[in-house]
KOLMARTOR-943630 format. One record per residue (C-alpha): residue in three letters; x negated, y, z negated. Coordinates in steps of 0.5 Angstrom, whole numbers, plus 500, padded with zeros to 3 digits. Each point is the difference from the previous one (the first is absolute). Layout:
% residues N
r	east	north	up
ALA	X	Y	Z
...
***
This chain:
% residues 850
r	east	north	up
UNK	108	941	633
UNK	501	508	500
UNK	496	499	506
UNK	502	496	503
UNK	507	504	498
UNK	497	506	504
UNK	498	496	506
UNK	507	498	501
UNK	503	507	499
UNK	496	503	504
UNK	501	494	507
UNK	507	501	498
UNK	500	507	502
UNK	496	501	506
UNK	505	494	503
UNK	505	505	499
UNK	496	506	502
UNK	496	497	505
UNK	500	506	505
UNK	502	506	501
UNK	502	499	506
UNK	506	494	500
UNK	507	503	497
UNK	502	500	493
UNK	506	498	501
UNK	499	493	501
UNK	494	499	495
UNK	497	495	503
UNK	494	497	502
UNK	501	499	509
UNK	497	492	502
UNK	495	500	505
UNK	502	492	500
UNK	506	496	501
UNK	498	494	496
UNK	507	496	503
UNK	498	502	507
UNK	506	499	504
UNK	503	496	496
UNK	507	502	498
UNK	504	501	494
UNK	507	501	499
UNK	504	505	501
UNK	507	502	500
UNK	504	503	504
UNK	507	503	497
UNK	505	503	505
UNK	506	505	498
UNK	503	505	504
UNK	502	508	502
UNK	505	503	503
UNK	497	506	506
UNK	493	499	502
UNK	494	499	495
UNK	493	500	499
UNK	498	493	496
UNK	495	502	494
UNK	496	494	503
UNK	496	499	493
UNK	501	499	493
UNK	495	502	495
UNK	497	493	499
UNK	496	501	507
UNK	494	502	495
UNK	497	494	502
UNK	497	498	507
UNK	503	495	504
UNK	498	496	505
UNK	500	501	508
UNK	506	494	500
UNK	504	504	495
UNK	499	507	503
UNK	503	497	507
UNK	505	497	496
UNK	502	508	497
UNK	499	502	508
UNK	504	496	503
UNK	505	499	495
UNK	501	508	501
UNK	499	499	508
UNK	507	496	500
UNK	504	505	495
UNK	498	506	504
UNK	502	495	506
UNK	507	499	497
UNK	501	508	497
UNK	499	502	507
UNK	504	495	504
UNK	508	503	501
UNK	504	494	500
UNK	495	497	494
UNK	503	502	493
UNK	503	509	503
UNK	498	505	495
UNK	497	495	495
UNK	493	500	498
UNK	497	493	498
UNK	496	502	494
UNK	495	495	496
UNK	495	500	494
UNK	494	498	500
UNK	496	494	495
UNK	494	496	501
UNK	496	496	495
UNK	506	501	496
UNK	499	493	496
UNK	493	501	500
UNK	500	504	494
UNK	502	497	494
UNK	503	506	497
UNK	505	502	504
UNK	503	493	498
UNK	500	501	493
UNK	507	500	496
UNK	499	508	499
UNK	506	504	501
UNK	497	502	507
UNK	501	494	503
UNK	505	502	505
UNK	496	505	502
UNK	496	496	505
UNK	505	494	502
UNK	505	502	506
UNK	507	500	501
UNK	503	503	494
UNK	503	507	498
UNK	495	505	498
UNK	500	507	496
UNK	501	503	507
UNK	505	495	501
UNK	497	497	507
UNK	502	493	502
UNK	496	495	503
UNK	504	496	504
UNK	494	495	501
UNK	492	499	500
UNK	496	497	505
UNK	496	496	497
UNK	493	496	502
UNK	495	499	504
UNK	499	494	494
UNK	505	496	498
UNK	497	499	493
UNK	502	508	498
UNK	506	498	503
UNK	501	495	496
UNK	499	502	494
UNK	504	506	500
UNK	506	497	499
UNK	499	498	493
UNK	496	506	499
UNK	506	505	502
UNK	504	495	496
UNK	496	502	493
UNK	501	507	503
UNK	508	499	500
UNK	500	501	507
UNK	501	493	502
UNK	505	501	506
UNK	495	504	505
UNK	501	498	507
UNK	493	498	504
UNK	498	499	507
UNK	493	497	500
UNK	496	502	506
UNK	494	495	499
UNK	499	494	503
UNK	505	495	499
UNK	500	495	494
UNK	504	495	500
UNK	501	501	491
UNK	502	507	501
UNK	506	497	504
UNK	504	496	494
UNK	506	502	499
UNK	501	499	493
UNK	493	503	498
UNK	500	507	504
UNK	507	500	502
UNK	499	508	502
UNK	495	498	504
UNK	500	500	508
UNK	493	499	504
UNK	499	504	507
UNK	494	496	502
UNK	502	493	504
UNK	498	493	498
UNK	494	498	503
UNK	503	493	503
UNK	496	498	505
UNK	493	504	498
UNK	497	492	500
UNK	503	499	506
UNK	496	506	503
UNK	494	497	497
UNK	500	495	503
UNK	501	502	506
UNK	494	504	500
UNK	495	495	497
UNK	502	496	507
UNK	499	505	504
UNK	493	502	497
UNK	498	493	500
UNK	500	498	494
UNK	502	494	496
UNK	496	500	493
UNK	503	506	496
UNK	499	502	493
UNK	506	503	496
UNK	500	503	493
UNK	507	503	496
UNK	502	502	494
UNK	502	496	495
UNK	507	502	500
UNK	507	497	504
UNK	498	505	506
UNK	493	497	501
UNK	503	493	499
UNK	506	501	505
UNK	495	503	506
UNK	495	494	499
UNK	506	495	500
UNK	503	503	507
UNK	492	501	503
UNK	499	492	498
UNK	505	499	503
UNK	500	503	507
UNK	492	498	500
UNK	502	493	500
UNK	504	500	507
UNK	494	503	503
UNK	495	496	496
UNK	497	506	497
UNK	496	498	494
UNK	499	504	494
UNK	492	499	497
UNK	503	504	493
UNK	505	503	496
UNK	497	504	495
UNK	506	502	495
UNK	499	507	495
UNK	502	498	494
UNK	504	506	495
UNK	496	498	494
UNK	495	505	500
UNK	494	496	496
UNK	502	493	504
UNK	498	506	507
UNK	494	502	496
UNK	497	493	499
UNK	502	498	508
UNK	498	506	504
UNK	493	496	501
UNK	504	494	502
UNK	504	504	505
UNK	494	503	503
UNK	497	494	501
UNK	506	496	503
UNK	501	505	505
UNK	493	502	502
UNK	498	491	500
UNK	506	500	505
UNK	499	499	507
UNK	507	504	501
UNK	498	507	503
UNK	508	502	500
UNK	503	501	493
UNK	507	502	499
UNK	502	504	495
UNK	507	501	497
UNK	503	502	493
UNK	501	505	496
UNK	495	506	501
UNK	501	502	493
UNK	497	494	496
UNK	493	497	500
UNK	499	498	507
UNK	499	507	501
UNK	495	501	494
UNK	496	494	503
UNK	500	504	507
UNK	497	506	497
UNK	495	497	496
UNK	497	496	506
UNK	500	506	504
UNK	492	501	500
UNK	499	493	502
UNK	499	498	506
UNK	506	495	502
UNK	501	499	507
UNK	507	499	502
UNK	505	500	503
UNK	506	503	496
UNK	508	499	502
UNK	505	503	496
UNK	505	505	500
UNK	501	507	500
UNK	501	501	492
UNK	493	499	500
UNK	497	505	504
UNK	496	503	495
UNK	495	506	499
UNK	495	499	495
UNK	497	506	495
UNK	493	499	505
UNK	504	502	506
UNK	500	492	503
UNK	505	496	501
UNK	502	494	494
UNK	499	495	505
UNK	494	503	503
UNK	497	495	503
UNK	495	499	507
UNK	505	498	504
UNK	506	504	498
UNK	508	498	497
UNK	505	499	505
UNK	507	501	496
UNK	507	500	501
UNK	505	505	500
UNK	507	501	502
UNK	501	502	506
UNK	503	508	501
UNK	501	505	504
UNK	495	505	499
UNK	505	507	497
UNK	498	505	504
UNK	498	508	498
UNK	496	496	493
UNK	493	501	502
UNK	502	507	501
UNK	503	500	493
UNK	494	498	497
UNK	495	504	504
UNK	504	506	498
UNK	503	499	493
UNK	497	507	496
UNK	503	502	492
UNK	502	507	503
UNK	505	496	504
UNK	504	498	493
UNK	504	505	495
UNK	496	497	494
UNK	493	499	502
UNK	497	500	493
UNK	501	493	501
UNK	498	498	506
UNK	494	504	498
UNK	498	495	495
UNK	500	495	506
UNK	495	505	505
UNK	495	501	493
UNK	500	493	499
UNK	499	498	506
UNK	499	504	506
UNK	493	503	495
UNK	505	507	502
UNK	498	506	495
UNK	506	503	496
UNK	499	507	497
UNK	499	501	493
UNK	505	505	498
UNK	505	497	505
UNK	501	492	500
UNK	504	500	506
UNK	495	504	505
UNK	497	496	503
UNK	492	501	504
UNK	496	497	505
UNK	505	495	501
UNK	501	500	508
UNK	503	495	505
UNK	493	499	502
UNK	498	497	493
UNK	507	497	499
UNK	498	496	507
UNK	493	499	497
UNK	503	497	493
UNK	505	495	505
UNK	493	497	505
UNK	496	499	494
UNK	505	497	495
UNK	502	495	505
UNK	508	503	501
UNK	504	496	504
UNK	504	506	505
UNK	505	494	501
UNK	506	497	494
UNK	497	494	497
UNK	506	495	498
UNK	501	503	494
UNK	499	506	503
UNK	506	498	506
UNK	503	497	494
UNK	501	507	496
UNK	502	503	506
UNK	506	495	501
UNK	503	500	493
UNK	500	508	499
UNK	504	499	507
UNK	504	495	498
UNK	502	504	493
UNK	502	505	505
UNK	504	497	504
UNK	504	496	494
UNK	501	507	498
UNK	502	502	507
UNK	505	494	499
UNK	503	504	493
UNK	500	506	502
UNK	504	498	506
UNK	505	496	495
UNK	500	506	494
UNK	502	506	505
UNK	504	502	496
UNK	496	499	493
UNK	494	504	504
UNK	504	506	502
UNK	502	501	493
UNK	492	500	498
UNK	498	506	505
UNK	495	503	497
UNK	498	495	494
UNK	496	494	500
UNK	503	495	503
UNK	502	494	495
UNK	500	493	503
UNK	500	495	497
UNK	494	495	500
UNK	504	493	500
UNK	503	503	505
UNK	494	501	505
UNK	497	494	497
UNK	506	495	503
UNK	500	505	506
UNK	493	497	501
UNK	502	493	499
UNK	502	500	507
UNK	497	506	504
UNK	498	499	506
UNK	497	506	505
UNK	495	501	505
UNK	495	505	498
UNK	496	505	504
UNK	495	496	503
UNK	505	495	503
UNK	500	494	496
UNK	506	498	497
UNK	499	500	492
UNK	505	495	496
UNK	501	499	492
UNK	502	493	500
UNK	495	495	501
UNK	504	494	502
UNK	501	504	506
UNK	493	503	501
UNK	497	494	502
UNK	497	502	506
UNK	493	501	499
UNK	495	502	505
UNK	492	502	498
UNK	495	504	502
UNK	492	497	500
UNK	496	505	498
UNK	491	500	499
UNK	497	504	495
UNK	492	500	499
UNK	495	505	501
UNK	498	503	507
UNK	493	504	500
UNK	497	498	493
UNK	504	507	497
UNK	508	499	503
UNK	505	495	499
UNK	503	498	505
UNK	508	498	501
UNK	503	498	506
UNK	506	496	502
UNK	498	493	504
UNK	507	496	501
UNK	507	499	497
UNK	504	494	499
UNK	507	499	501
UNK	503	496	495
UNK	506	496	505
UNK	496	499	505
UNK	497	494	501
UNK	492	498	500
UNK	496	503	503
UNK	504	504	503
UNK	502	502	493
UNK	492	504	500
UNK	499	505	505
UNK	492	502	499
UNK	497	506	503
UNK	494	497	503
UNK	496	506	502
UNK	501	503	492
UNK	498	493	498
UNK	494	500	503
UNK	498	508	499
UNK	502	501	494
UNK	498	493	496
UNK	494	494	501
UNK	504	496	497
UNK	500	496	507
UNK	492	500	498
UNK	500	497	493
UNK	499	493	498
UNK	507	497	502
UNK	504	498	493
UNK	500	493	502
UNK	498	494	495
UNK	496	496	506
UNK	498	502	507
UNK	505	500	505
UNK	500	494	505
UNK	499	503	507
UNK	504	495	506
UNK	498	494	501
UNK	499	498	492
UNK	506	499	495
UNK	501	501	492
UNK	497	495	496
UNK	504	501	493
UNK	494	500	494
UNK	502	495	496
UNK	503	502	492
UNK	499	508	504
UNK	505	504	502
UNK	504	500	508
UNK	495	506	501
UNK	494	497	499
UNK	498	495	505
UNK	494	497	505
UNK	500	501	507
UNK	500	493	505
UNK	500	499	507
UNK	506	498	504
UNK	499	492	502
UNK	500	499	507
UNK	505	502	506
UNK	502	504	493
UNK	501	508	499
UNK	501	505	495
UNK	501	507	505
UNK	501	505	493
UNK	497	501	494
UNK	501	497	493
UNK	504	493	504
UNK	502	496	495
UNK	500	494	505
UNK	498	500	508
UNK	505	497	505
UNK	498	496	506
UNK	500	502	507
UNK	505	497	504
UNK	498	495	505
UNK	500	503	506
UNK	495	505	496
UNK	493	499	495
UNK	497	504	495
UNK	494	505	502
UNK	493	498	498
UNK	502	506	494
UNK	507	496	499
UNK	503	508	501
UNK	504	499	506
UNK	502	494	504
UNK	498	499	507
UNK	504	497	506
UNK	498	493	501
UNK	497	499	507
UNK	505	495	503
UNK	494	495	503
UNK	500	492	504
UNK	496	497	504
UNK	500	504	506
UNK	496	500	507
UNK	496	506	498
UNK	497	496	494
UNK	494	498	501
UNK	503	492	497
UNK	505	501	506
UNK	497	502	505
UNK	495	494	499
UNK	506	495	498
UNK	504	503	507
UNK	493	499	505
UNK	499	492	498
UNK	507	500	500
UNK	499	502	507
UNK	494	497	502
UNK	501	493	498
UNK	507	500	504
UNK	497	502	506
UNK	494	496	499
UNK	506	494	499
UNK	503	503	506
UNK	493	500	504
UNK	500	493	498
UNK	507	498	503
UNK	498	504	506
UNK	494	495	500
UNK	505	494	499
UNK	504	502	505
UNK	494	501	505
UNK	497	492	498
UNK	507	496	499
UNK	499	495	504
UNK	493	498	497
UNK	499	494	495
UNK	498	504	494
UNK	507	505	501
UNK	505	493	502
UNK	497	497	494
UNK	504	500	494
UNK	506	503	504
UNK	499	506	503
UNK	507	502	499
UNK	499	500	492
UNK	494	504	501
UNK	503	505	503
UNK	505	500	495
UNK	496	502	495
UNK	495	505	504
UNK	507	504	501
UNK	502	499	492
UNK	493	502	498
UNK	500	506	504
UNK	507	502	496
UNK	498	498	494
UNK	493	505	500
UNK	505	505	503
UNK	506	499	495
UNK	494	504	495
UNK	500	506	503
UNK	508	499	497
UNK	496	502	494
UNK	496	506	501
UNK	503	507	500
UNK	506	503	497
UNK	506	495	497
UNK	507	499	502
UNK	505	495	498
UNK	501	498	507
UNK	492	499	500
UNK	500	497	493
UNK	506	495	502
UNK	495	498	506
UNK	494	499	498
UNK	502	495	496
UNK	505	496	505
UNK	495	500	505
UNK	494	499	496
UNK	503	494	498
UNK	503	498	507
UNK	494	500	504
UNK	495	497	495
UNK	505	495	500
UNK	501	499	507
UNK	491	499	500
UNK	500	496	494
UNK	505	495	503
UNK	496	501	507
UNK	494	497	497
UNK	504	495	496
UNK	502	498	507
UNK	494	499	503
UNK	498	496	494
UNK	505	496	501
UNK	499	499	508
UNK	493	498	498
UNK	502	495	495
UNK	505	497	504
UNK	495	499	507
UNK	494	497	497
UNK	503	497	494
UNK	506	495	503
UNK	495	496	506
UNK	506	496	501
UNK	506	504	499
UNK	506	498	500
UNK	506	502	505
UNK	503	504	495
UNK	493	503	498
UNK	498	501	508
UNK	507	504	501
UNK	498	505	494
UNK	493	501	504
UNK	503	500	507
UNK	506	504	498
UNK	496	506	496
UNK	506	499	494
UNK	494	501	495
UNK	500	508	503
UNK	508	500	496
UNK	496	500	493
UNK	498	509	503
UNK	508	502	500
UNK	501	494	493
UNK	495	503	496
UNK	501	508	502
UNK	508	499	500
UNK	500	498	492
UNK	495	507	499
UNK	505	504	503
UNK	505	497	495
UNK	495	502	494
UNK	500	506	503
UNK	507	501	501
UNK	502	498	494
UNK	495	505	498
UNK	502	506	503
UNK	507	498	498
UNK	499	500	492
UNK	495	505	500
UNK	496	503	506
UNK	494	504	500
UNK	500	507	499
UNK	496	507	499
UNK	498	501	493
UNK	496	505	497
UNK	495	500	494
UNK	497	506	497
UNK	496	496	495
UNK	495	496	503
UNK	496	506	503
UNK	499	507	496
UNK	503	505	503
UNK	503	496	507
UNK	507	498	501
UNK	498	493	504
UNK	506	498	504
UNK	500	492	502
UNK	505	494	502
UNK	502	497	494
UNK	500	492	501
UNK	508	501	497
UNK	500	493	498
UNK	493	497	498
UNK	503	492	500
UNK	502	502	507
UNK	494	502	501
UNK	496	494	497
UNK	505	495	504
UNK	497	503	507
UNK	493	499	498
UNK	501	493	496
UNK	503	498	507
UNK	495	502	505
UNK	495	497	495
UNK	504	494	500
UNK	499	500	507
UNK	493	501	500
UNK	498	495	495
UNK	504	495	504
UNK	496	502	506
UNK	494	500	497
UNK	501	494	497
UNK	502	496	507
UNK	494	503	503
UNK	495	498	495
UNK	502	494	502
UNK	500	500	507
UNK	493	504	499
UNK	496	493	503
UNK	503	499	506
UNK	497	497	506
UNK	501	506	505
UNK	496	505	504
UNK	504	505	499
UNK	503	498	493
UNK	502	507	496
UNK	502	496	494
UNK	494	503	496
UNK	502	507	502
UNK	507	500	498
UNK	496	497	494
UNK	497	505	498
UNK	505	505	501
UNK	505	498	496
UNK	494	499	495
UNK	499	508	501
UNK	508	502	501
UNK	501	497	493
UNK	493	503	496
UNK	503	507	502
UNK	507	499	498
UNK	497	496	493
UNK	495	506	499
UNK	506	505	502
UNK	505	498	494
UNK	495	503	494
UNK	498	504	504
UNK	507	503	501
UNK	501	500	493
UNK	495	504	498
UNK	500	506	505
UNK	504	506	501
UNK	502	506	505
UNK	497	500	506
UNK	495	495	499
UNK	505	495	499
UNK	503	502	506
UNK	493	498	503
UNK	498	494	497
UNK	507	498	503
UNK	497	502	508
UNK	494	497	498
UNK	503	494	498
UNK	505	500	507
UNK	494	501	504
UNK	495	496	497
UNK	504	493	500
UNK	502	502	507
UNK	494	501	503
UNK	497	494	495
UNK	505	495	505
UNK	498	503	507
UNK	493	500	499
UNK	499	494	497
UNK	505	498	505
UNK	498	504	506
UNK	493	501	500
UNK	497	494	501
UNK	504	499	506
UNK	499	508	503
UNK	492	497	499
UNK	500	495	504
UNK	505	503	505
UNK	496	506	500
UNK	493	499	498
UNK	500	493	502
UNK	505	499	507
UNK	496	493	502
UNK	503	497	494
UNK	506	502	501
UNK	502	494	506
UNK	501	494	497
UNK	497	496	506
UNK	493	505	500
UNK	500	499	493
UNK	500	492	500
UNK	494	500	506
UNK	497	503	495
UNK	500	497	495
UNK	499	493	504
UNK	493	502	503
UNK	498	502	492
***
């Protein structure tokens, strides 16, 4: 035991004099490591003031501890801002702003003790030397803020006037619990809604988000919920840090697992930085988590290995409100120096610490090998920032607005201030707290500085990206702001050129729970899975989706139809049954070839009129019906080329007409057959209807009722040009709609009616004696007139576009070259190929020598 007693002792000591060369004023050992790394810990600021122009004393005696990079540009640029302001002419004349310095107050447990001493560390009270500090500048955490009320309550001093510099809190603004309190930070009101906008312009919509189980947290993921849900973006997981220290200790493998099993490759991070969230961070540092974190400016932390804390393959993008940048800071920085201060012992302390400066052994003030040269080297390898932080710019703004507030006073105690020339002035700390309340300014940089955060609402923020550059530096570049009043996306302003140079987040796997569906596919939801998950299904037919992610495909009009990829519709291509159709020119060249073919024929007749097989069945009927056959392969040139409603009106009335006038022709010539070899002793009355041609009466009858059908058709509902963009892919096809289909019927139930009384008549005068008896062709004819007609009607109904058209010519042509070839053509063969039979006398001396 007496061993170990002495082992003990003699460590002891050589930790107390551990080297001759460090001063022994200090009597400590130096850290060559900062196990908090930038982490920040409190620090209280407490203003006074003097009159005439003064030096501050910068450091208090509790410095003999290191502190953070984070804390250290807090000190620097607090003093930046009072030395601003000591300097200024019409900011507080012949009055110096003074302030005491204390970090890591609350971390020691003595300090807080009920000794008699407690005073001797808590602010804003009259001390030996009779100083007033009219109010403390607390922060950059709000829990040693918070805790310092009662603190200062046991201390009996309880009416301390703090303004907090932090980050906003919304506990630390209740009245009733901290009612000497006032927050300079602005409340994060639209931080979410910022967020949200960047996850939409990275193309993101399978995000995770992980807070602290506190009132912050849980207010910022009920605002994020809701404005993902107006852009459907999903959240994969929401990982919420207990407080409980032994429950974190038991979930840290559950909260590993659930963000590396996740598909999100974005996380959200929001919260308090001081609670666990940030613990598990620190304790996930070696691990190989490779994500895109996004979160604020308060959690742009430097851990004691020199790496970010939310180092990461691809970097943290974070938000910050949006400031001026404060002109002559970085100088500031580059140039502060212990020799430029009265009492330099302090800030000595600061440089040993810190900057590995050397101080001599007989004088703690002296300092050695502390150049510019290594200051600037201590700031590029710890990371310092050249710029303000938030809590820095906010720092700067609250000693501005403690200076102003006084300003105000010392505008309204003119008299008061004359009469304490030469003595330290005595404002009154409840004064400069109400004068705060509703100080409103604009400060050096520009912007406008405004106390009461009713009014301070207008909120812009800077995007920033933090991640490693080379494998050695780290690398912060501003890539955007967002603007709070704007409207989306117009609200987002990215630099695309800083996006892309400093950042491969346009390179990652896309934050997305299922793969984008290209053009041409529309989103399927997944059954019992969130809207972001889905399956990808091709548009239907003559259907496009020309985004990506379209939750329906929309038809193209009907003058358009869908591309094969279904991206774009494509202009129909407006189609008819034309003369450069290879159908229509072959309709068109029979159309034509058998109307001069029947005209050829008429020719022949007119040549042979006053031959027995010309006269025979009445010669006048016969050239009836050449002339209306020659209409009707004519009236099917009305058919072809382009449709118009005169063409579609005439097609239909003339078609009807001359096909009426032939088949009432033929019916003619049956019924003078009949009449001549059926009645051998005819009566008068039956001999005049021979003799007077009155049978011919039955053409202008029969074709009289057709024009009343079709006038009654044309005037209930006529014919007209219709287009139809369905019947063929990708064409537009323009045709004559019949108007009334019952009409359209009655015409051709008609001329059937017609020809079945024709074909009836002849077939029964089919075995007449005569030489030139025609009554089997006319037979035969309407026997072809009526199958093509009967054959058309199904045919009608099962055939569209053009070649609906085609049958219809078909059909017009087909019947009517039916009635003059088994009409005609025997007789052409006699009178052509046989003109010794064509004379009746010829052909009877004939047969009586056989």
């Amino acid at each position: 035991m007496f061993s170990f007693i002495s082992v003990f002792l003699v460590l002891k000591a050589s930790m107390l004099f551990c080297s001759l060369n460090e001063p022994k004023c200090f009597l400590r050992i130096k850290d060559k490591k900062n196990k908090d790394g930038d982490k920040e810990v409190d620090c209280f600021f407490s203003i006074y003031t003097k009159h005439g122009h003064m030096k501050n004393e910068h450091f208090s005696g509790n410095l003999d501890k290191q502190l953070t990079t984070k804390n250290i540009h807090l000190i620097l640029s607090l003093y930046f801002a009072i030395e601003e302001i000591n300097m200024s002419p019409h900011l507080l004349p012949n009055i110096s702003l003074l302030v005491k310095v204390e970090c890591k107050l609350l971390a020691d447990g003595s300090k807080v003790s009920l000794s008699s001493r407690r005073g001797d560390y808590f602010p804003n009270y009259n001390c030996g030397n009779h100083r007033r500090y009219l109010i403390v500048l607390t922060g950059p955490m709000w829990l040693p803020t918070a805790m310092l009320g009662p603190l200062l309550y046991i201390s009996r001093t309880p009416e301390v006037r703090r303004l907090y510099y932090g980050p906003f809190h919304p506990l630390l603004s209740s009245f009733e619990h901290f009612p000497y309190l006032y927050q300079i930070a602005i409340k994060d009101t639209s931080v979410a809604i910022g967020m949200v906008s960047l996850v939409i312009y990275f193309g993101w919509n399978w995000v995770g988000l992980m807070i602290s189980d506190d009132g912050l947290g849980l207010q910022f993921a009920s605002e994020l919920r809701e404005e993902m849900q107006r852009y459907d973006i999903c959240l994969a997981f929401v990982t919420i840090i207990t407080y409980n220290t032994k429950l974190f200790l038991t979930m840290t493998d559950t909260y590993y697992n659930q963000i590396m099993m996740s598909l999100a490759k974005a996380v959200i991070i929001f919260g308090d930085k001081d609670s666990l969230l940030q613990v598990i961070f620190r304790l996930w540092q070696f691990l190989d988590i490779r994500r895109i974190w996004v979160t604020t400016s308060q959690w742009d932390i430097i851990t004691s290995n020199g790496e970010f804390l939310f180092n990461s393959f691809h970097g943290t993008l974070s938000f910050s409100h949006h400031y001026s940048e404060i002109a002559g800071f970085k100088e500031f920085i580059q140039t502060a120096h212990p020799l430029n201060y009265s009492n330099t012992i302090s800030l000595a302390k600061l440089w040993w610490l810190n900057f590995n400066c050397f101080l001599s052994s007989s004088n703690c003030k002296s300092l050695k090998t502390c150049s510019r040269k290594m200051l600037l080297k201590w700031l590029s390898r710890n990371h310092f920032e050249m710029s303000m932080s938030d809590t820095s710019y906010n720092l700067y703004n609250a000693v501005y607005a403690v200076a102003h507030s006084l300003n105000e006073l010392l505008l309204q105690q003119a008299n008061t201030l004359s009469n304490n020339v030469g003595k330290g002035l005595e404002f009154d700390s409840l004064q400069v707290l109400s004068s705060l309340k509703n100080i409103h300014f604009v400060n050096p940089a520009g912007d406008l500085v405004n106390l009461n955060q009713k009014e301070n609402m207008n909120i812009n923020y800077d995007i920033f990206y933090t991640g490693n550059f080379l494998q050695s530096f780290g690398i912060k570049v501003k890539i955007g702001k967002f603007f709070k009043y704007f409207t989306h996306p117009q609200e987002l302003l990215m630099y695309e050129e800083l996006v892309d140079w400093a950042t491969d987040v346009r390179q990652t796997l896309p934050s997305i729970c299922s793969i984008p569906c290209h053009p041409g596919f529309r989103k399927s939801p997944q059954e019992g899975k969130a809207v972001c998950c889905f399956d990808c299904i091709p548009c239907p037919e003559n259907e496009i989706s020309n985004m990506t992610d379209m939750d329906y495909c929309f038809k193209c009009p009907d003058n358009q139809y869908a591309n094969p990829e279904g991206t774009h519709c494509l202009s129909k291509i407006v189609t008819f049954l034309s003369y450069e159709d290879p159908m229509g020119v072959v309709l068109a060249c029979l159309a034509l070839g058998f109307s001069a073919l029947t005209a050829a024929v008429f020719g022949i007749f007119l040549r042979n009129q006053d031959t027995p097989i010309v006269k025979a069945n009445n010669r006048a009927l016969s050239y009836c019906l050449l002339i209306s056959l020659i209409y009707c392969f004519l009236c099917s040139l009305l058919f072809i080329g382009q449709p118009h409603i005169l063409t579609c009106i005439m097609q239909q009335t003339i078609f009807a007409v001359v096909f009426t006038v032939a088949i009432s022709t033929v019916l003619t010539k049956t019924i003078t057959v009949v009449l001549a070899f059926r009645f051998t002793l005819p009566s008068k009355r039956m001999r005049w209807l021979m003799t007077s041609g009155a049978s011919i009466l039955i053409i202008p009858i029969c074709t009289m009722i057709q024009l009343i059908i079709c006038g009654i058709w044309l005037g209930t509902s006529p014919p007209f040009v219709d287009s139809d963009g369905h019947i063929e892919h990708g064409h537009i096809l323009v045709v004559c709609n019949k108007g009334s289909v019952i009409a359209f019927y009655c015409v051709l139930g008609y001329l059937g009616s017609i020809a079945l009384t024709s074909f009836t008549v002849a077939f029964l005068a089919r075995n007449l004696p005569d030489t030139f008896n025609e009554a089997k062709f006319l037979t035969f004819s309407m026997l072809v007139f009526c199958s093509v007609w009967l054959t058309f009607l199904p045919v009608y109904h099962s055939t569209n576009g053009k070649a609906l058209v085609a049958v219809e010519v078909f059909c017009i042509l087909t019947s009517t070259a039916g009635i003059f070839l088994c009409i005609f053509a025997p007789k052409c063969y006699i009178i052509l190929l046989k003109p010794e039979n064509k004379s009746f006398h010829k052909f009877r001396h004939k047969n009586a020598n056989v």
